[in-house]
C-alpha positions in Angstrom: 33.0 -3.1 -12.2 31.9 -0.4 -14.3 30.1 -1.1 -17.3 32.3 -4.4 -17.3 30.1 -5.5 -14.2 27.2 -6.5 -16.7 25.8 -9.8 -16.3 26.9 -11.4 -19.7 30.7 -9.9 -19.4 31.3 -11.4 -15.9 29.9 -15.0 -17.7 32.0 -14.2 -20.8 35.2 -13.9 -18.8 34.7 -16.9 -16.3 33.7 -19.3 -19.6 36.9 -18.4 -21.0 38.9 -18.5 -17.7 37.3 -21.9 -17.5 38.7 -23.3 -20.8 42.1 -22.5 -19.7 42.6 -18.7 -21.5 45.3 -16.6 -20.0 44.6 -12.7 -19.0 46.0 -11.5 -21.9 43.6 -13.6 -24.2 40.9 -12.8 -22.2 41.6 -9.1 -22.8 42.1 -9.2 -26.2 39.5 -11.6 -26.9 36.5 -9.1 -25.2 38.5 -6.4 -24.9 37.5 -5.7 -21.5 40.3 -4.7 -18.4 42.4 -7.1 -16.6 41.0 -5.8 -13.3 37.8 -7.0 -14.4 38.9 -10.5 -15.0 41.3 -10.2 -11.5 37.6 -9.2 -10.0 35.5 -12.5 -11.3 38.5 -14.6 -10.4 38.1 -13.4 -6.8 34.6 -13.1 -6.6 34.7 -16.6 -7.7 37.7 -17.9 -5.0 35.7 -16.3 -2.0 32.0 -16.7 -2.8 31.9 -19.3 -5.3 30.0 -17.1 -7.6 30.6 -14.3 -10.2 28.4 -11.9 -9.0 29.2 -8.8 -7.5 28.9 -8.1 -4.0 26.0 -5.9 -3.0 26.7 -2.6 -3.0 27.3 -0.7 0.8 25.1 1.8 2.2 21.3 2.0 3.7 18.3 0.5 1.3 16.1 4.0 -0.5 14.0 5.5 1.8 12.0 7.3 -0.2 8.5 5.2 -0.8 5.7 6.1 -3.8 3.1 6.4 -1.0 5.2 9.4 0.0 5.7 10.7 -3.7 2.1 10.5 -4.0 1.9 12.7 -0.5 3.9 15.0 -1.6 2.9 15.6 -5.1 -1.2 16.4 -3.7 0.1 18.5 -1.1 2.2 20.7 -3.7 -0.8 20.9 -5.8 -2.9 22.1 -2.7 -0.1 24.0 -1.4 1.2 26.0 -4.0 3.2 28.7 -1.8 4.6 25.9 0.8 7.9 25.8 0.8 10.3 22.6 0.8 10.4 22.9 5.1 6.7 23.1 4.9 6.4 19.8 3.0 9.0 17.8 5.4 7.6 19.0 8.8 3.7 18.5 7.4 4.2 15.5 5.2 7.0 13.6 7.3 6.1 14.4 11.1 5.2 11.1 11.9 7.8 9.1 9.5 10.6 7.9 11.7 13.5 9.7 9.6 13.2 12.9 8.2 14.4 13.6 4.9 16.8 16.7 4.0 15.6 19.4 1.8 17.7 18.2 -1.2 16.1 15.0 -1.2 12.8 16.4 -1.0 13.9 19.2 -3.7 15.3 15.9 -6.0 12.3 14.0 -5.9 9.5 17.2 -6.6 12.2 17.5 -9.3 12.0 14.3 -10.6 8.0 14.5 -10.5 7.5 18.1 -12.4 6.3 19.5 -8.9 7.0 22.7 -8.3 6.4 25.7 -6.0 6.0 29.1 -5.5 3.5 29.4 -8.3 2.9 33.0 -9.6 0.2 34.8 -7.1 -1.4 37.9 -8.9 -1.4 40.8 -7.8 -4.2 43.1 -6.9 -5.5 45.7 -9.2 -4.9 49.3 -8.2 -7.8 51.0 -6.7 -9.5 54.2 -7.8 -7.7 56.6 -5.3 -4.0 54.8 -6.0 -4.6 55.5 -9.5 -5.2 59.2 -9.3 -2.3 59.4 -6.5 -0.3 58.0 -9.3 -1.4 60.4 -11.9 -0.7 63.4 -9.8 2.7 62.6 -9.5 3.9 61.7 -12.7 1.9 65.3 -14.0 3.7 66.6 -11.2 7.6 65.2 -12.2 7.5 65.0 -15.7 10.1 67.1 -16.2 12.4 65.6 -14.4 15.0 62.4 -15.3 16.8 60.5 -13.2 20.0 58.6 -14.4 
């Protein structure tokens, strides 16, 4: 139902449906749509109640013991990548989750990877290589 589907709407239209007001009145009066007045009126006619049926699909899967996981094991693993965290942290877990769903939920927690590594500092020998060269092609440009 939309943002009609809130609790005290669904009451709203079934107390005025129950004093006798017709659809139009019951538009007008909360300015809501007539399929959402057609959709208490059924739920009411099959189920007795004005409540919504429950909505299809499998329950979340996704538990804060494995938010937890996964946050400690980003701040251990800094370089691991998103398959590294679902074949390490969810091996033993019945389901595996997808990488987006991994990806969503480090999202939603401010974890993230592939933190910065530094790089080494030249050595002595590198340095004078370096040198020589650019001494050696200063002259020239390159578009």
């Amino acid at each position: 139902m939309g943002d009609e589907g809130e609790t005290n709407t669904r009451l709203e239209i079934f107390a005025l449906w129950q004093k006798g007001y017709s659809e139009k009145q019951i538009v007008k009066e909360l300015g809501t749509s007539s399929g959402a007045i057609y959709r208490v009126k059924q739920a009411y006619a099959q189920r007795n109640s004005i409540e919504p049926l429950p909505r299809g699909g499998s329950e979340p899967k996704w538990t804060e013991e494995e938010t937890n996981c996964m946050r400690k094991f980003v701040e251990e693993n800094r370089q691991a990548t998103i398959d590294d965290i679902r074949d390490r942290l969810f091996c033993d877990v019945d389901h595996r989750y997808g990488r987006s769903t991994i990806f969503r939920h480090m999202k939603e927690e401010g974890a993230t990877l592939r933190e910065g590594c530094t790089r080494p500092a030249m050595c002595d020998s590198h340095k004078v290589k370096r040198l020589e060269y650019c001494l050696k092609n200063k002259g020239i440009t390159v578009f």
